[in-house]
MARZASE-804779 format. One record per residue: residue number from 1; chain; z, y, x of N, C-alpha, C in turn. Coordinates in nm, 3 decimals, decimal comma, always signed. Layout:
BEGIN
MIBA pos unit      nZ      nY      nX     caZ     caY     caX      cZ      cY      cX
MIBA NUM    A       Z       Y       X       Z       Y       X       Z       Y       X
...
END
This chain:
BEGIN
MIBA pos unit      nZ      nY      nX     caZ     caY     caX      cZ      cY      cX
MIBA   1    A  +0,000  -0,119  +0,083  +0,000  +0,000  +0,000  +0,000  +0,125  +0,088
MIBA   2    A  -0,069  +0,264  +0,035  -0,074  +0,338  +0,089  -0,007  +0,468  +0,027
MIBA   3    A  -0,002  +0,565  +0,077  +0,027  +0,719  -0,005  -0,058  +0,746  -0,101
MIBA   4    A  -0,015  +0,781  -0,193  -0,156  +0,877  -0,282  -0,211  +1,008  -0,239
MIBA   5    A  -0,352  +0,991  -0,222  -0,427  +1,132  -0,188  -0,344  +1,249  -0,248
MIBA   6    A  -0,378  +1,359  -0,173  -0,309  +1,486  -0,229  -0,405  +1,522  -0,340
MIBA   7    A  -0,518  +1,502  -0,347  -0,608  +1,548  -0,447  -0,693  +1,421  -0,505
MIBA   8    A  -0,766  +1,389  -0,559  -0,821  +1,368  -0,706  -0,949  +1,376  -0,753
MIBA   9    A  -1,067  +1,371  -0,729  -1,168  +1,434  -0,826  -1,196  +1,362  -0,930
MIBA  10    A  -1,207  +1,427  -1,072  -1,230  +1,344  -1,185  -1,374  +1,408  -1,290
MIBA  11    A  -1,464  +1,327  -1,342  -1,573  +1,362  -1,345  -1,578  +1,235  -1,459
MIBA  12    A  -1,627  +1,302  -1,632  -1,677  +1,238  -1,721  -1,769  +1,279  -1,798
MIBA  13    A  -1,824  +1,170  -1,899  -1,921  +1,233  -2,011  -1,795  +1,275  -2,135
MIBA  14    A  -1,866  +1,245  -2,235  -1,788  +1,302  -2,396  -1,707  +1,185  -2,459
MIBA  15    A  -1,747  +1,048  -2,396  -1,686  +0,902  -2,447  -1,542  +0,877  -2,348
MIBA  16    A  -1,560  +0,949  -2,271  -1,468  +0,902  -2,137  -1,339  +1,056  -2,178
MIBA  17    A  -1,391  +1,150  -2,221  -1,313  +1,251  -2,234  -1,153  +1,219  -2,239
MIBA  18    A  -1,158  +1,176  -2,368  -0,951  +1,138  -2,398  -0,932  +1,058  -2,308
MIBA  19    A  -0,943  +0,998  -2,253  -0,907  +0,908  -2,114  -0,894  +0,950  -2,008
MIBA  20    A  -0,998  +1,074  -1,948  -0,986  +1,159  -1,815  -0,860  +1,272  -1,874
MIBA  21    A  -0,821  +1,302  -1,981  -0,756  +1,386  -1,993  -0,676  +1,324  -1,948
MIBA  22    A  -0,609  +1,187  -2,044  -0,458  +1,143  -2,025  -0,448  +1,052  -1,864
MIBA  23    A  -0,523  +1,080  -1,804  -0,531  +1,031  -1,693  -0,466  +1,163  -1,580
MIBA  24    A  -0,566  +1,265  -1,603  -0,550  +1,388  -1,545  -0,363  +1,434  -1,561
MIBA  25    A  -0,346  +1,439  -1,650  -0,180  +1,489  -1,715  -0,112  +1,384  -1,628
MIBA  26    A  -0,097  +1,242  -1,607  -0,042  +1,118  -1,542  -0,055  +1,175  -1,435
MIBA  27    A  -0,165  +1,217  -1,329  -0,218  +1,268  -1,184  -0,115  +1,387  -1,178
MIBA  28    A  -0,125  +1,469  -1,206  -0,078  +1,597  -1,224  +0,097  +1,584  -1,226
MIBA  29    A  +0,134  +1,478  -1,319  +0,294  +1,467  -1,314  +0,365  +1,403  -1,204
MIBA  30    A  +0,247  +1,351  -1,118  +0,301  +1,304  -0,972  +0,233  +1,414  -0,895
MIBA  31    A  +0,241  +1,515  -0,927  +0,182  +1,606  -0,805  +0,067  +1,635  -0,725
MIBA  32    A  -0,025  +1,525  -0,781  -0,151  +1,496  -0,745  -0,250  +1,669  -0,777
MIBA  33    A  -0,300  +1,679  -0,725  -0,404  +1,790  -0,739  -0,572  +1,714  -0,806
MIBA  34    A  -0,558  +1,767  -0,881  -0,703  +1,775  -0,993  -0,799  +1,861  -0,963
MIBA  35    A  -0,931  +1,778  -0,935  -1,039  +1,860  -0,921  -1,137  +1,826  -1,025
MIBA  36    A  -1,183  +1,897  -1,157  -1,263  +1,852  -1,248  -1,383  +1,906  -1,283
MIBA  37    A  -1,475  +1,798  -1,278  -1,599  +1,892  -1,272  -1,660  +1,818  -1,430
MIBA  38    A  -1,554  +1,797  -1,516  -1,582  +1,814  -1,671  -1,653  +1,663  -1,713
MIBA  39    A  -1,681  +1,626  -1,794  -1,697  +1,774  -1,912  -1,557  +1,753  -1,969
MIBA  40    A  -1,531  +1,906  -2,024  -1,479  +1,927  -2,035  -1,425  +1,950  -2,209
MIBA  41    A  -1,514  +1,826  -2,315  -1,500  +1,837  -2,434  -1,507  +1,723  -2,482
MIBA  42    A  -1,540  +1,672  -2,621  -1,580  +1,520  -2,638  -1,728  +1,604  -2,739
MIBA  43    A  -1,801  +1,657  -2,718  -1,918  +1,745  -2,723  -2,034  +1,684  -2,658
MIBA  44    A  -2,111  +1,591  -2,702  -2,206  +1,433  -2,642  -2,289  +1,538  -2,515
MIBA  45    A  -2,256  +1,441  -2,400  -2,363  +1,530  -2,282  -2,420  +1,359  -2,264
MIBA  46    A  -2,527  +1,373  -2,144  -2,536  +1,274  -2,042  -2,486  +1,279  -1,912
MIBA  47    A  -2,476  +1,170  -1,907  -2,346  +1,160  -1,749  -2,414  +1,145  -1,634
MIBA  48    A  -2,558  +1,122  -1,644  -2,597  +1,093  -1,459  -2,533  +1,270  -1,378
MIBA  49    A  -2,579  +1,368  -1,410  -2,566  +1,501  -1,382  -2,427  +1,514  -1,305
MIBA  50    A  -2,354  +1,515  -1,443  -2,193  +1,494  -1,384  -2,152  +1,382  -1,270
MIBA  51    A  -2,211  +1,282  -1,279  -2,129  +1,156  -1,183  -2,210  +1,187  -1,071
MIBA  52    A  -2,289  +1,260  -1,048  -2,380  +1,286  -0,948  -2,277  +1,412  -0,869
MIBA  53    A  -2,271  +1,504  -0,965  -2,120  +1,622  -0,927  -2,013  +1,579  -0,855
MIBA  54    A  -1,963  +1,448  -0,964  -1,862  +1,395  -0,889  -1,828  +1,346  -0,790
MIBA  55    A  -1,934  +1,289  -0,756  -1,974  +1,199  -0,672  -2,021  +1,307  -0,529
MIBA  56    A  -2,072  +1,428  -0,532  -2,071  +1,518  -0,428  -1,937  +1,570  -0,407
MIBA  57    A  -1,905  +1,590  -0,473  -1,736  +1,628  -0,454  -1,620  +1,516  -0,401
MIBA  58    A  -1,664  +1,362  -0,435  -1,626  +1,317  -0,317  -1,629  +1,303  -0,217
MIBA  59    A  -1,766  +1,304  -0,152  -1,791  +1,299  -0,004  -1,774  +1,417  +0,066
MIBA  60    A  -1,782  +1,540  -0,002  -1,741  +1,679  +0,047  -1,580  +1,696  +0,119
MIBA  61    A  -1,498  +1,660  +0,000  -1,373  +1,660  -0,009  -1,314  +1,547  +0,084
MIBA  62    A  -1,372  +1,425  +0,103  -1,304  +1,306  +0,114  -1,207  +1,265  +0,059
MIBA  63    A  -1,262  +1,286  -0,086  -1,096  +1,256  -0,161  -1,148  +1,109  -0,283
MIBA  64    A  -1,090  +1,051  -0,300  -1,137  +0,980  -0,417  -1,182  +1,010  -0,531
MIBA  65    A  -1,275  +0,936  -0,622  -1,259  +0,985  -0,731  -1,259  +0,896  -0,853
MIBA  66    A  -1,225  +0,964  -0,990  -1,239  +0,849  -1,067  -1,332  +0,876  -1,207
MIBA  67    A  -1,441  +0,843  -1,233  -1,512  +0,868  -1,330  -1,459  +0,789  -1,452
MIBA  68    A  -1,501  +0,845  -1,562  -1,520  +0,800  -1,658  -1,611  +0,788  -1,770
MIBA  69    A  -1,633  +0,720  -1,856  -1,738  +0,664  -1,964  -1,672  +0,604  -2,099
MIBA  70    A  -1,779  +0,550  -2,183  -1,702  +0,517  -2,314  -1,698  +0,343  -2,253
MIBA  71    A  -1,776  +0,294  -2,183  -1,803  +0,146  -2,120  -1,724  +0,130  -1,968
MIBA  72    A  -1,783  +0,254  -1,867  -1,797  +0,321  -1,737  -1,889  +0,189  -1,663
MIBA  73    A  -1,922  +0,158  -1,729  -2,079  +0,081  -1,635  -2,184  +0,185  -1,651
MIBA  74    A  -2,235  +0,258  -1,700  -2,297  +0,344  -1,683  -2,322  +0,428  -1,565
MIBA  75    A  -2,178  +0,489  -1,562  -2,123  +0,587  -1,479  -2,165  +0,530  -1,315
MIBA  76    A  -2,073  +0,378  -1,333  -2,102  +0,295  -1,216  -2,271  +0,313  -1,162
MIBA  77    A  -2,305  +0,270  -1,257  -2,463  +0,214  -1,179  -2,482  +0,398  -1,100
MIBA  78    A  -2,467  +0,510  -1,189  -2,522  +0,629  -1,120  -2,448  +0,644  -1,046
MIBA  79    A  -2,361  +0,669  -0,997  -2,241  +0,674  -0,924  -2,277  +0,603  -0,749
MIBA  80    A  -2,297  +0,501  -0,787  -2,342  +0,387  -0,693  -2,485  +0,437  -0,618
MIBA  81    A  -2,573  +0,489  -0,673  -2,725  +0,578  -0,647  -2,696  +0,704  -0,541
MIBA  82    A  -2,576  +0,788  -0,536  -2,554  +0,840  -0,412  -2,480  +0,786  -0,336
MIBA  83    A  -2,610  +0,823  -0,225  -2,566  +0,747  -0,122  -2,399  +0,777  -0,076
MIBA  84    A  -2,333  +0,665  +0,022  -2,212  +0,684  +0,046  -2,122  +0,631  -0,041
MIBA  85    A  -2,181  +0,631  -0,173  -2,059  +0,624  -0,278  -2,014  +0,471  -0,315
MIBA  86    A  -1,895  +0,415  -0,312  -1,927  +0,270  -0,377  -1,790  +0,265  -0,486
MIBA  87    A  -1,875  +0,267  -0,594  -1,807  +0,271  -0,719  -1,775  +0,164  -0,748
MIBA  88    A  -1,689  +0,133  -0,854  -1,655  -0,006  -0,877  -1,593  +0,034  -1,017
MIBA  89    A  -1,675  -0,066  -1,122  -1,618  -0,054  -1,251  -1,514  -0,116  -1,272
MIBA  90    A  -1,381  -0,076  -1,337  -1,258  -0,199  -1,309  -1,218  -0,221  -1,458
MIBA  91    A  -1,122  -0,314  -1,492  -1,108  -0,322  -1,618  -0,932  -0,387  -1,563
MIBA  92    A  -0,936  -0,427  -1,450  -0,746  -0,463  -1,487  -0,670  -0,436  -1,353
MIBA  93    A  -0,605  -0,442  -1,292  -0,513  -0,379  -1,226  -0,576  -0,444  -1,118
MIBA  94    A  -0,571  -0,552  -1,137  -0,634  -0,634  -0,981  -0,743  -0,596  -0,969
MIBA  95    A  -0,883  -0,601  -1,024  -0,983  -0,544  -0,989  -0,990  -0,370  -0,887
MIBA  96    A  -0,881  -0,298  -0,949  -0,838  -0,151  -0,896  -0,827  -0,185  -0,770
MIBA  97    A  -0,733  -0,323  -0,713  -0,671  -0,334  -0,599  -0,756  -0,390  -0,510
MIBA  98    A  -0,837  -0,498  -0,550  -0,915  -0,572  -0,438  -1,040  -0,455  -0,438
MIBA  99    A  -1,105  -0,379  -0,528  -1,258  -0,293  -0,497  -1,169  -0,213  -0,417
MIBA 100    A  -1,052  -0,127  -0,396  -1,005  -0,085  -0,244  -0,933  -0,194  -0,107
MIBA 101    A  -0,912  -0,292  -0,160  -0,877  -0,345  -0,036  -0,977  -0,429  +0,057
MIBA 102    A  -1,119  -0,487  -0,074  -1,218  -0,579  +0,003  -1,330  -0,454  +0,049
MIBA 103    A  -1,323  -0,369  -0,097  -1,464  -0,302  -0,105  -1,475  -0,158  -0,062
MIBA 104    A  -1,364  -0,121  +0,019  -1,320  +0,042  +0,009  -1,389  +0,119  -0,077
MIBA 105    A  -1,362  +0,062  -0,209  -1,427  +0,194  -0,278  -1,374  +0,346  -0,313
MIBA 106    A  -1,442  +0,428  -0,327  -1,430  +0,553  -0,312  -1,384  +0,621  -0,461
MIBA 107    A  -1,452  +0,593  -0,556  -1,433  +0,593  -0,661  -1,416  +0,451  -0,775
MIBA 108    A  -1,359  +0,494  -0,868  -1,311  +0,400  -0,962  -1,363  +0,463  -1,107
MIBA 109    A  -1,398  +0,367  -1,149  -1,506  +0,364  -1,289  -1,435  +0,276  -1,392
MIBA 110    A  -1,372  +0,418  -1,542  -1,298  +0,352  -1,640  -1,374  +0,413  -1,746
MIBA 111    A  -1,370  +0,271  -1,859  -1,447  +0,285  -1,991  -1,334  +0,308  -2,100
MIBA 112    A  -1,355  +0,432  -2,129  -1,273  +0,518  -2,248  -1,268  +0,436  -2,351
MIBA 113    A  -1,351  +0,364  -2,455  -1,377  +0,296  -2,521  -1,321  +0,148  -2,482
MIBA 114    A  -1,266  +0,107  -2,327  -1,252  -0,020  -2,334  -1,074  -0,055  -2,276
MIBA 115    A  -1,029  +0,064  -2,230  -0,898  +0,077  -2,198  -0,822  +0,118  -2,239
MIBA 116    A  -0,683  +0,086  -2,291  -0,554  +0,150  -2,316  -0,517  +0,237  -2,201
MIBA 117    A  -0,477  +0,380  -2,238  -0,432  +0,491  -2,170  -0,321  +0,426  -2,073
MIBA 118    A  -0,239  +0,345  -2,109  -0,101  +0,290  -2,038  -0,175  +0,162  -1,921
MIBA 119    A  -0,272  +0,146  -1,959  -0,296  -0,009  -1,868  -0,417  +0,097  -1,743
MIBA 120    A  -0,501  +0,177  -1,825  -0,543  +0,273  -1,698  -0,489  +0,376  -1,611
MIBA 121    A  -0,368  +0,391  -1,656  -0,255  +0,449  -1,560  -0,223  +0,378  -1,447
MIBA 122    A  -0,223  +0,265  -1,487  -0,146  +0,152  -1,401  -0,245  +0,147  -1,300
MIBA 123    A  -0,363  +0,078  -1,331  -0,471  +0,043  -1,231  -0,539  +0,224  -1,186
MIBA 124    A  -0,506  +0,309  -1,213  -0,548  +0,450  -1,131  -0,408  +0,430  -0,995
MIBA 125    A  -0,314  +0,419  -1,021  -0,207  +0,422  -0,959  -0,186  +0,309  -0,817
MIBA 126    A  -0,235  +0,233  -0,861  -0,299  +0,090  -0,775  -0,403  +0,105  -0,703
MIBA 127    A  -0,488  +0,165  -0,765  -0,663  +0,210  -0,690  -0,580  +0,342  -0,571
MIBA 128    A  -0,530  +0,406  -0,605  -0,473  +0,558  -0,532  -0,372  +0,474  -0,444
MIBA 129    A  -0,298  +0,396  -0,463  -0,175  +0,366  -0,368  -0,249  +0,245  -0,240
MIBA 130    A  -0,377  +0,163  -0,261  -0,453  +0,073  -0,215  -0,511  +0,101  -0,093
MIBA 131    A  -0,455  +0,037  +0,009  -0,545  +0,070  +0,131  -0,658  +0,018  +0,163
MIBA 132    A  -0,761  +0,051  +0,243  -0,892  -0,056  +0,284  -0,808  -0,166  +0,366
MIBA 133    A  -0,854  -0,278  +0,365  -0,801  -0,416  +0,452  -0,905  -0,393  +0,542
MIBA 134    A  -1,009  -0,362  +0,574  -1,077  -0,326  +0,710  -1,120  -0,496  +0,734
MIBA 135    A  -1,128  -0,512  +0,894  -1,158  -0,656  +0,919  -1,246  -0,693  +0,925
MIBA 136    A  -1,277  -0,819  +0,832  -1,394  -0,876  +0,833  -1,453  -0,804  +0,698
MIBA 137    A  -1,393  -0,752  +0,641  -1,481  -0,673  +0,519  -1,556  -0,549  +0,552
MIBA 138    A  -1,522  -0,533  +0,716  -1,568  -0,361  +0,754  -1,751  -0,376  +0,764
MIBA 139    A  -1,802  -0,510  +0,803  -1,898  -0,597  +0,849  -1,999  -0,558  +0,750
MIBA 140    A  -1,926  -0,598  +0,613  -1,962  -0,561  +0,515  -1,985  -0,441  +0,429
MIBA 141    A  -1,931  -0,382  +0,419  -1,925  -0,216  +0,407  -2,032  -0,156  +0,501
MIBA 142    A  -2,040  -0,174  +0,642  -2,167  -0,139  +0,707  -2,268  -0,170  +0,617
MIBA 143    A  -2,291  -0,309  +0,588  -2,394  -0,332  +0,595  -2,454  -0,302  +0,438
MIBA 144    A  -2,359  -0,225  +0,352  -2,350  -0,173  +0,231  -2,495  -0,041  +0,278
MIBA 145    A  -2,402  +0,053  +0,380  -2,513  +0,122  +0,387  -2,689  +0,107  +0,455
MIBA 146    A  -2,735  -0,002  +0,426  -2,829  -0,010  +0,476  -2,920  -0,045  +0,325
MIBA 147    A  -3,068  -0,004  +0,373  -3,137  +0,004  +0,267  -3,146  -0,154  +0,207
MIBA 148    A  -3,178  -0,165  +0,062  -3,223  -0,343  +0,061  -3,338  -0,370  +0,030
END
């Protein structure tokens, strides 16, 4: 286990909204710093735009981030399209823990529509506290960035 980042970036469409909120408020009550690049309503957008935002604002920042969606496979697949980024859609606490400990992922991808607010607390908290295991998975991660 590791520290939690001092900061945060969080980046959704209009399905993911109530979820990045009550996520954001959870971040925020541990001191975490919020960086949101919206949206900022449940007002229907499309999400490549935003997760593309978000997703620059991680590699800028070097901070994690965590998108959201009404599924967040969506989010994932665009997310995953800039380069650098390796998203990982999660759905339970362990998934949070091994896509940072096998997969160093950068961001974490939650479906508004498919999670309880209390069980995506948990696995944000797990993904943020999760160190890379490095190793023989680093091998791999290289070879992430290469074209296929």
């Amino acid at each position: 286990m590791s520290k939690a980042p001092p900061r945060v970036i969080l980046g959704t469409d209009h399905a993911g909204f109530a979820l990045k909120e009550a996520i954001k408020e959870h971040l925020i009550a541990q001191g975490i710093d919020i960086f949101d690049v919206g949206t900022m309503s449940e007002e229907p957008v499309d999400y490549p735009a935003i997760m593309r935002k978000a997703c620059a604002a991680v590699l800028e920042q070097k901070m994690p981030g965590i998108i959201f969606g009404g599924s967040g496979i969506g989010e994932s697949i665009a997310a995953n399209k800039v380069k650098g980024i390796r998203a990982a859609r999660c759905c339970t606490t362990e998934d949070a823990k091994l896509c940072r400990k096998h997969n160093d992922a950068n961001v974490l991808s939650l479906g508004g529509r498919m999670l309880e607010p209390e069980l995506a607390k948990k696995m944000v908290d797990v993904f943020l506290s999760t160190a890379f295991e490095g190793g023989r998975h680093q091998k791999r991660i290289d070879d992430l960035e290469h074209n296929f």
